[in-house]
N, C-alpha and C positions, 0 to 999 in steps of 0.2 A: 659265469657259467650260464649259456644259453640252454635249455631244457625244453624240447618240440616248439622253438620260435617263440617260446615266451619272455618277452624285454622288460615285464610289469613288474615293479618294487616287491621284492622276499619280504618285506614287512606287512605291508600294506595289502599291495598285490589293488591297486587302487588306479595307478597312472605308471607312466612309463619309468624306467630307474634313471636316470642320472646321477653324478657326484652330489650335487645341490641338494636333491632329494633325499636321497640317502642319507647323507649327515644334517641337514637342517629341517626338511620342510616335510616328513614323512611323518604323521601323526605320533608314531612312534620314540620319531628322534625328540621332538617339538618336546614330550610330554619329561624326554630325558635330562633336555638342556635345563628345563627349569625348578623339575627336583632335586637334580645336583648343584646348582650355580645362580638358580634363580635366573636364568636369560630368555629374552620373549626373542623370537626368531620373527625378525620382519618379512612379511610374505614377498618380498621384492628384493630378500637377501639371496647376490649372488657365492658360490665358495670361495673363491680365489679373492674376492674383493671383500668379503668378511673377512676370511685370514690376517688380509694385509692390513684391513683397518684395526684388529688388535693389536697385530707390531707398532703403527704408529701410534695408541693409545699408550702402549709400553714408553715407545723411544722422549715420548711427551710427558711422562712421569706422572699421568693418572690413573694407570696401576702399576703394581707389581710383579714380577718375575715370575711371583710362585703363581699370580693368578693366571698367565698363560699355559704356563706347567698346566695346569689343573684342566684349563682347556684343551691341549692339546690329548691328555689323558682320554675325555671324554668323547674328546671326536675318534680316537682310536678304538676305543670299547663299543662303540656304536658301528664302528666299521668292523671290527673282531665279531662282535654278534651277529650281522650280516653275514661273515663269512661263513661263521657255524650254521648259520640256516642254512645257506646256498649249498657248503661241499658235503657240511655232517648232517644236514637234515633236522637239526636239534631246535626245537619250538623255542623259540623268543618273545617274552615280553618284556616290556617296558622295567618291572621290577628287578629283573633279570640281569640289564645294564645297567641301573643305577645302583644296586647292590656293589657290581663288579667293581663300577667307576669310585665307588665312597672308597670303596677297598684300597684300591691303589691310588688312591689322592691321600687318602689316611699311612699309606705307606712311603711316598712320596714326602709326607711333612714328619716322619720317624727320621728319615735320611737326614733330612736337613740337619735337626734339631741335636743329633749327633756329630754332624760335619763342620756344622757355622762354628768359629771360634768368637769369642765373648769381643763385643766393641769397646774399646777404650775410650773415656768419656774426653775431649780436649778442653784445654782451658782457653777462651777466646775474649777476654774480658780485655786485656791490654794489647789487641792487634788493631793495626794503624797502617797504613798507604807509608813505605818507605824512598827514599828518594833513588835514581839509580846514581854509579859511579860517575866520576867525572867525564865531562865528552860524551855521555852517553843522553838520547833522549827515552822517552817513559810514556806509553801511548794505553790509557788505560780501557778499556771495552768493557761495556755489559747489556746485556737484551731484555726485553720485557715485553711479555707474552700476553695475548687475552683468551682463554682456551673456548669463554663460548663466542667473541663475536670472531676471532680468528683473525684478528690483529697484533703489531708487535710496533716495538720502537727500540732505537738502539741510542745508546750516548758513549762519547771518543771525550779524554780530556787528554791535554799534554802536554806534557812539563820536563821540564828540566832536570840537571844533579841538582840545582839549590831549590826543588821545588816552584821554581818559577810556572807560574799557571802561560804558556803559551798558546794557548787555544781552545774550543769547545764544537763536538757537533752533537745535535741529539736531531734522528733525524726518525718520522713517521713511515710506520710500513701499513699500509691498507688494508693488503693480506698476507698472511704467516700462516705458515703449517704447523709448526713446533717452534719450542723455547730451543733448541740448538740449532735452526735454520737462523734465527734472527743472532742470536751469537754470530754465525759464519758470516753472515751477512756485516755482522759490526764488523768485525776483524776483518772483511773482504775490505769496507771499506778504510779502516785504518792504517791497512796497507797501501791501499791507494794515495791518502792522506800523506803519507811518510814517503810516497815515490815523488806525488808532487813537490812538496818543501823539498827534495835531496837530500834528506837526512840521513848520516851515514852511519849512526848506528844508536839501531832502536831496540827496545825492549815492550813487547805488546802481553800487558798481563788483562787474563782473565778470571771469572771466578766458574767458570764454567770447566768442571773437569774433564768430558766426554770429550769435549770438542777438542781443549786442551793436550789431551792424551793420542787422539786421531791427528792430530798435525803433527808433534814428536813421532809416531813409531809409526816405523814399517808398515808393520800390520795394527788394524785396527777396525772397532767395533760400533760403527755410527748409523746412523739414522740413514734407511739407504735411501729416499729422496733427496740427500745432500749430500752424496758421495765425491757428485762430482766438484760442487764447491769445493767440498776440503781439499780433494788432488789439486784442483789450481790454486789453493792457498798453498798446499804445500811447496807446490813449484816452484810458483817466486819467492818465497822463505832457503829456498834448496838453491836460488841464482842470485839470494843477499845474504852471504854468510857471515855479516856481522849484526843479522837482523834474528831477534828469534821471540817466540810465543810461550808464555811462561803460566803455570795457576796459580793462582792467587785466593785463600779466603776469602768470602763476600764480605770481613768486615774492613780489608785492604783495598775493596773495590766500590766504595760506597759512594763517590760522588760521580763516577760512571753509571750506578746503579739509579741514584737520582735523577740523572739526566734522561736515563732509557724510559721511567715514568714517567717525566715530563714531557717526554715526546709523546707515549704511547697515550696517554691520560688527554693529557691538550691536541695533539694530532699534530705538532709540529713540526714538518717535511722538509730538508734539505734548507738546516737553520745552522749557517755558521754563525758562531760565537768569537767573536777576537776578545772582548770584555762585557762578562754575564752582567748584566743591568741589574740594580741594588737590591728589586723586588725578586729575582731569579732569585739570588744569590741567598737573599734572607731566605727564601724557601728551602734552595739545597741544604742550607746551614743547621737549620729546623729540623727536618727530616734526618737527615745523615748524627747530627745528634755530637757532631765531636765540631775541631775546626779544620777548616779546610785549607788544605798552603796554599800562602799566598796565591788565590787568585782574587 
């Protein structure tokens, strides 16, 4: 609402209004963000590219769910109180909103804590990499993530119904966005792996369930800078119908998981393995903690 041509912040009333302003950079807001959430607002924070760098913080599993909730809550009471100044005329300060905002963040974790049903603890002590059925091959994927330098690596082992180790790749990523980018990335290229050999019917296990669950169903819930990976994984999954992508425990997926830090750790780039050398191997063996079939 414009009022004799005045564009100047209903808070402030200091500089001109934008979105930006208004929810981040209005001394107002500024004083809101960090009483309720403790957040320093960077003077060079645009809105729309904050926003989304919180979803990708989410989708990367450096926070959680509820702590978006609690963001979202607070940008809204900061916008809600602007609007009572603007239509109602009603004086706002700072206390004002963060009163509001505790209140329904405080209200917000009541819901929960009625609705979450209790997690059942599992028992993972005796889970092991099983082999698959006869005629069938076994391609197993896993990714590893560096979240401050923004690196990844991925490792592919595959083998056979008798457990036969037929091959190895663990290959370096330079730069990665998230822990499920370099997952789709494995599995992008596992597939690839399994077109080139012709192999006619494969089973790609991951221990990744996000990614796992977005290639199975219809609809689904992923990281949207990697949207479009998953549709063309799904594609050619949907044009090899004896090929398909399965989840797996991470203690079923451990010498994939070995491999993806030894790329990402050592930097190891487009490194096919036909037979891991004795010093690898004693490594993966070490680490991964069980034995490893026959390879």
């Amino acid at each position: 609402m414009i009022q004799n041509g005045d564009y100047g912040c209903p808070f402030c009333a200091q500089t001109l209004e934008n979105s930006s302003h208004c929810i981040l950079h209005c001394n107002l807001s500024k004083a809101v963000w960090f009483a309720v959430l403790g957040i320093h607002i960077q003077a060079d924070a645009n809105l729309v590219e904050w926003l989304c760098n919180w979803f990708d913080v989410l989708f990367s599993n450096q926070i959680q769910e509820d702590h978006l909730c609690k963001i979202a809550i607070t940008a809204w009471c900061i916008w809600s109180a602007r609007c009572d100044n603007v239509f109602k005329g009603w004086k706002i300060t700072p206390d004002t909103i963060i009163h509001r905002s505790k209140k329904e963040i405080e209200l917000l974790k009541t819901k929960q804590e009625t609705s979450t049903p209790p997690i059942l603890k599992q028992n993972r002590l005796n889970l092991h990499w099983s082999p698959p059925p006869i005629g069938i091959h076994k391609i197993n994927v896993d990714g590893s993530f560096n979240y401050s330098l923004k690196t990844g690596g991925f490792g592919l082992i595959l083998r056979d119904f008798a457990g036969t180790h037929r091959g190895s790749k663990c290959i370096f990523l330079e730069s990665a966005l998230s822990p499920e980018q370099v997952e789709c990335k494995g599995l992008r290229e596992a597939i690839q792996w399994a077109d080139d050999m012709r192999l006619d019917k494969v089973v790609f296990e991951m221990d990744s369930q996000l990614v796992a669950d977005a290639i199975n169903n219809e609809e689904f819930n992923a990281y949207w800078r990697i949207r479009f990976l998953i549709l063309d994984i799904k594609r050619i999954l949907k044009n090899n119908v004896s090929w398909e992508c399965i989840y797996v425990p991470k203690e079923k997926n451990k010498v994939a998981d070995r491999l993806a830090k030894l790329a990402r750790v050592s930097c190891l780039s487009s490194v096919w393995i036909l037979s891991i050398p004795d010093d690898i191997l004693f490594q993966l063996n070490e680490d991964a903690n069980h034995v490893i079939y026959d390879i």
